[in-house]
LUMMAR-889804 format. One line per field, with one value per residue (C-alpha): residue in three letters; x, y, z. Coordinates in steps of 0.02 Angstrom, whole numbers, padded with zeros to 5 digits. Layout:
<nodes>
code = [ALA_...]
x = [X_...]
y = [Y_...]
z = [Z_...]
</nodes>
This chain:
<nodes>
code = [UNK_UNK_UNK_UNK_UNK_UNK_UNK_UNK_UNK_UNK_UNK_UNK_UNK_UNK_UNK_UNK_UNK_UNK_UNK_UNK_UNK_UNK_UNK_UNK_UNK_UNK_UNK_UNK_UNK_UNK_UNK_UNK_UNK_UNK_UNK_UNK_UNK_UNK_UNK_UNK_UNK_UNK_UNK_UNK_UNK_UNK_UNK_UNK_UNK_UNK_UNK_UNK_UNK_UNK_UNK_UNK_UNK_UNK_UNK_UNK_UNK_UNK_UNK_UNK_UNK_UNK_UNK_UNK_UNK_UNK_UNK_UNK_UNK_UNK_UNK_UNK_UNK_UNK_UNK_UNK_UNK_UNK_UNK_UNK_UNK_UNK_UNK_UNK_UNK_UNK_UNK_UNK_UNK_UNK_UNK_UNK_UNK_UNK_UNK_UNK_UNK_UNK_UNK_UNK_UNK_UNK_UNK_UNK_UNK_UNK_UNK_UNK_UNK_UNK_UNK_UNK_UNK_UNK_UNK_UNK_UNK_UNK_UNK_UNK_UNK_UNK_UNK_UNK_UNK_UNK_UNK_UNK_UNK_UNK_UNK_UNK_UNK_UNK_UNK_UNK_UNK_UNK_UNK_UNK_UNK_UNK_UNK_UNK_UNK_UNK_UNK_UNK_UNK_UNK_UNK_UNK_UNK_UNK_UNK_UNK_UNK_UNK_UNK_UNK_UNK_UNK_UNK_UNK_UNK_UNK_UNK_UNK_UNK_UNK_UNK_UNK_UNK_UNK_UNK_UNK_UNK_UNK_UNK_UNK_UNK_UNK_UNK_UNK_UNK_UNK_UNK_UNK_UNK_UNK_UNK_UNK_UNK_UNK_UNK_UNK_UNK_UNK_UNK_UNK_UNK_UNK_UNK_UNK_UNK_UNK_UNK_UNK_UNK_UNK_UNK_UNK_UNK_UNK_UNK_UNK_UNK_UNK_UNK_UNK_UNK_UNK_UNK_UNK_UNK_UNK_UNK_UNK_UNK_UNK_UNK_UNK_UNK_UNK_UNK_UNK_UNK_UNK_UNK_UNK_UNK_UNK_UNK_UNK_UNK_UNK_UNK_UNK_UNK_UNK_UNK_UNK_UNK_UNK_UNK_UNK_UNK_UNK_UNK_UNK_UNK_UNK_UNK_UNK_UNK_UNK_UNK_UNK_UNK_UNK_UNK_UNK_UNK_UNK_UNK_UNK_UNK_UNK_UNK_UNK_UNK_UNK_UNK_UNK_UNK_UNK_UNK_UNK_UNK]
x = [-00147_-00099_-00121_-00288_-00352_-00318_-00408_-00562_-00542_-00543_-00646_-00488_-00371_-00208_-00170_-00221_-00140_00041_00022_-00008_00148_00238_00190_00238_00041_00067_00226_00215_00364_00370_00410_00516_00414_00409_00216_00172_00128_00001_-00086_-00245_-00166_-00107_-00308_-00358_-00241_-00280_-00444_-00423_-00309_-00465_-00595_-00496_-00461_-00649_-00656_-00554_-00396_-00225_-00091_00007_-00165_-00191_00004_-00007_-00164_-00101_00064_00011_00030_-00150_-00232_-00408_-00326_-00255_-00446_-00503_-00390_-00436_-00608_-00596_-00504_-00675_-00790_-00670_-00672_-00858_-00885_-00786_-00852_-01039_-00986_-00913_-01059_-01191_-01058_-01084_-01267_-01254_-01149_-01272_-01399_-01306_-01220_-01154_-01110_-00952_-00895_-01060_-01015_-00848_-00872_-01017_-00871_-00756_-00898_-00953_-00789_-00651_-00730_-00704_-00520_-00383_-00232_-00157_-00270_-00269_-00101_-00076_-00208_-00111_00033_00041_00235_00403_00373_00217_00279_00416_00288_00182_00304_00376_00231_00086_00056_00017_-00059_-00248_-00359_-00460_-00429_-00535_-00470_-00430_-00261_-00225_-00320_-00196_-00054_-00097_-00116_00059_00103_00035_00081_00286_00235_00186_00340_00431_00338_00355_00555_00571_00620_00767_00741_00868_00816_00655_00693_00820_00662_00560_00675_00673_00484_00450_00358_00288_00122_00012_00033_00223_00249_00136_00250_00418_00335_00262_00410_00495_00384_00412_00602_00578_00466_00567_00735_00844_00785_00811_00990_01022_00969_01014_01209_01337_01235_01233_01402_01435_01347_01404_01598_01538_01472_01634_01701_01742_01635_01492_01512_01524_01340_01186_01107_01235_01212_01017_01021_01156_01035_00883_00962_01021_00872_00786_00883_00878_00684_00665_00602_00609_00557_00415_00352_00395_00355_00204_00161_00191_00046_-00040_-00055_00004_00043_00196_00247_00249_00350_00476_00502_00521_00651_00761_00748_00808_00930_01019_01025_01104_01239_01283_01300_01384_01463_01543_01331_01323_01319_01196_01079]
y = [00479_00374_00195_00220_00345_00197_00065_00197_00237_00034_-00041_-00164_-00202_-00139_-00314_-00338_-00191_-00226_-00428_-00342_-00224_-00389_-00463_-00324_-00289_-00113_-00010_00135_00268_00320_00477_00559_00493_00339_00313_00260_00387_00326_00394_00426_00268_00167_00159_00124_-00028_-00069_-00086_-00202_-00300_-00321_-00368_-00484_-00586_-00570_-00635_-00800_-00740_-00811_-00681_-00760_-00705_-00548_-00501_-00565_-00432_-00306_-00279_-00346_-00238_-00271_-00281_-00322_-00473_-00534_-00517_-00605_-00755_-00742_-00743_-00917_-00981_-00959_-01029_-01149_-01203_-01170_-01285_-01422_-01401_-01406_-01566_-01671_-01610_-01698_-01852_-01879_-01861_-01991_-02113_-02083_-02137_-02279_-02331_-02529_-02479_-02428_-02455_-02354_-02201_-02219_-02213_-02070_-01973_-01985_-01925_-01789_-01727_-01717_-01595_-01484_-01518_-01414_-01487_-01499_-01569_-01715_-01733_-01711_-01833_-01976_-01945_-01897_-01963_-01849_-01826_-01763_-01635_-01597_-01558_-01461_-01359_-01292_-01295_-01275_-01099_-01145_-01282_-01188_-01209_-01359_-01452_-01371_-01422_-01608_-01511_-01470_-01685_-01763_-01672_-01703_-01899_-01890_-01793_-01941_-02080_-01996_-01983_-02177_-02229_-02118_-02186_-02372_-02348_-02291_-02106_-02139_-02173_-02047_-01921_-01942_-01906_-01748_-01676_-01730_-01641_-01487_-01465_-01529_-01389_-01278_-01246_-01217_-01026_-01044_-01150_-01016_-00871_-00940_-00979_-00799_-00719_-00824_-00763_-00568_-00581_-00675_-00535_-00378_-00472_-00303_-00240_-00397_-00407_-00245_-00260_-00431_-00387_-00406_-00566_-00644_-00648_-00702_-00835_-00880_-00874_-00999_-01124_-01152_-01182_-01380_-01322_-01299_-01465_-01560_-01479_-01580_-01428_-01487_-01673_-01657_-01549_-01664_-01831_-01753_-01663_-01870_-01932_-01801_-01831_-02023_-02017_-01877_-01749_-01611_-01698_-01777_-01689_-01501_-01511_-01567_-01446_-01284_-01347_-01406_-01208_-01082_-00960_-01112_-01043_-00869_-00891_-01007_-00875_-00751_-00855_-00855_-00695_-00672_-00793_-00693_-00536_-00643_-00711_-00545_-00487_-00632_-00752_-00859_-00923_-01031_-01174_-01082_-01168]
z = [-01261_-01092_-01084_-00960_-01105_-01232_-01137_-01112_-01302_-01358_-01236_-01165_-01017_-00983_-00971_-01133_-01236_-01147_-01217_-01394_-01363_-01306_-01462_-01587_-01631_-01567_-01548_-01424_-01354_-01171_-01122_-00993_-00850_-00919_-00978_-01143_-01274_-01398_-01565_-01642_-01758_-01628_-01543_-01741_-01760_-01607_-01628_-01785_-01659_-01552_-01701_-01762_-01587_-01589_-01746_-01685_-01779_-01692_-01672_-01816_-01938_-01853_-01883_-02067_-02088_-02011_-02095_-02258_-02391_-02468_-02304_-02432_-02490_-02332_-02241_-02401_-02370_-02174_-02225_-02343_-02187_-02118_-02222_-02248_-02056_-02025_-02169_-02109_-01942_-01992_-02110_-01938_-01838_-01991_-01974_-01797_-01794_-01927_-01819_-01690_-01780_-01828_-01677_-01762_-01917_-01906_-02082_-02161_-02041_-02094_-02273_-02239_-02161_-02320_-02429_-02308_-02255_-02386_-02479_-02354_-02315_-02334_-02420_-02285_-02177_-02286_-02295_-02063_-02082_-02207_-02143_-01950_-01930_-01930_-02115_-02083_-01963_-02087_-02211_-02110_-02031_-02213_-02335_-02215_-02272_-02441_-02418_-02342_-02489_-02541_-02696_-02842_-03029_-03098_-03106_-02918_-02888_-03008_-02921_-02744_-02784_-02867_-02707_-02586_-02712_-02667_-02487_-02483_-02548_-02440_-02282_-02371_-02387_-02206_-02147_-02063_-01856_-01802_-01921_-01854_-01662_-01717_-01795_-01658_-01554_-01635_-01644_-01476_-01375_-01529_-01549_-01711_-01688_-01646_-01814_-01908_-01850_-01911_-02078_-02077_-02017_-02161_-02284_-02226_-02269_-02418_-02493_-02395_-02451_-02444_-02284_-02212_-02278_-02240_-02044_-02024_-02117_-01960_-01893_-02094_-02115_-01933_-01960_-02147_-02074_-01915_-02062_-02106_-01960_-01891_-01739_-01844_-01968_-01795_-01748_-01737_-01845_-02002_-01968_-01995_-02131_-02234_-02173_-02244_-02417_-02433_-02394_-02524_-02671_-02646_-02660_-02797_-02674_-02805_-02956_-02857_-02730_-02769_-02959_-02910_-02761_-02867_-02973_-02806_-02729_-02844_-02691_-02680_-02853_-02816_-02660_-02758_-02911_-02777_-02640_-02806_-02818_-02640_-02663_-02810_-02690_-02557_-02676_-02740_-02566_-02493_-02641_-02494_-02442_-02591_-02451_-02339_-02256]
</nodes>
């Protein structure tokens, strides 16, 4: 069918179904003349596409659903995103009609807040909250995928106070100023969705480790060769990631914080056994990436 038949069929703007094309959502071939072509399929998925905006879903999500392989699951884990939100969001609406009521007592709405909300907090929501410096954003930016869920056992409460107690001291010892501003630097401009795609589209090759290798081949071992290279040791790209592997091992990073984070969200665990995994393939492939970054 033509574009104007797909709009009819779905109900949306041309306007609309060329952003989702422009976004990878939908995949279409023209033909001779030039139009798009599309399929029975494509006005299915497209529809999905168009529930799920409905439905408040970023393009990140809706990407995640689409191509997951157990699309159940993933609308499972969209949907305790949900209840997750609407329950946090119903829980700030009861504190604020609570400081209303008490407009000069600051400290009893506070402490009304702590008991109302943190039930309903994400992981990391606490931790963006206790921590809303570089390290933070550093955090964030890597783990924030895994970090959805609310704590549920003693287990996951124990580790996430370990987890802080490191953070403290890391916060107490001082991350170092101009590793601050170099990540500053490099996260300046993204949004919540951008950050969500890169960890996303990191999680894709992870778990589709051959096709990636296979398609990504000539540009891999470009790039492995340029590593070794002055031009690249002289790059602020090296410089940050030495300064923050030092500032890691100095602080116990791994014996600390990512012990205690695969018993925090087992979905951590699962991608860790499964980056090794990807990480053996790589070295077989290319023996010279032992020093990847």
């Amino acid at each position: 069918m033509l574009m104007h038949e797909l709009c009819k069929e779905c109900g949306l703007t041309k306007k609309a179904i060329h952003y989702y094309l422009e976004q990878g959502l939908l995949s279409a071939e023209k033909d001779e003349s030039g139009y798009y072509r599309f399929t029975t399929e494509d006005a299915i998925r497209l529809r999905e596409v168009a529930l799920l905006r409905k439905l408040g879903a970023g393009i990140p999500i809706i990407r995640q659903i689409l191509d997951a392989e157990n699309k159940e699951q993933a609308l499972r884990g969209f949907r305790e995103q949900v209840v997750s939100e609407f329950a946090r969001r119903k829980a700030q609406e009861e504190v604020i009609a609570f400081w209303l009521d008490h407009p000069d007592d600051i400290e009893r709405a506070r402490r009304y807040a702590e008991e109302t909300l943190d039930e309903s907090l994400s992981v990391g929501q606490r931790l963006t909250l206790a921590f809303p410096g570089s390290y933070g954003l550093l955090l964030r930016f890597h783990f924030g995928s895994f970090l959805l869920e609310p704590l549920r056992t003693d287990q996951q409460k124990q580790a996430y106070t370990e987890i802080v107690s490191y953070l403290d001291q890391v916060e107490a010892a001082g991350f170092p100023e101009d590793l601050a501003r170099e990540l500053e630097a490099a996260f300046e401009g993204l949004t919540e969705d951008d950050l969500k795609a890169i960890m996303e589209n990191r999680n894709r090759q992870i778990e589709h480790v051959d096709t990636f290798l296979q398609e990504t081949g000539p540009d891999l071992s470009a790039y492995i060769a340029y590593q070794q290279t002055e031009e690249f040791r002289s790059s602020p790209a090296y410089r940050l990631q030495q300064q923050l592997t030092a500032f890691q091992q100095a602080t116990g990073y791994k014996e600390r914080f990512l012990a205690n984070l695969c018993i925090l969200s087992p979905s951590y665990q699962v991608f860790c056994e499964q980056m090794a995994a990807a990480n053996e393939k790589l070295l077989e492939m290319y023996p010279e990436a032992k020093n990847l970054i």
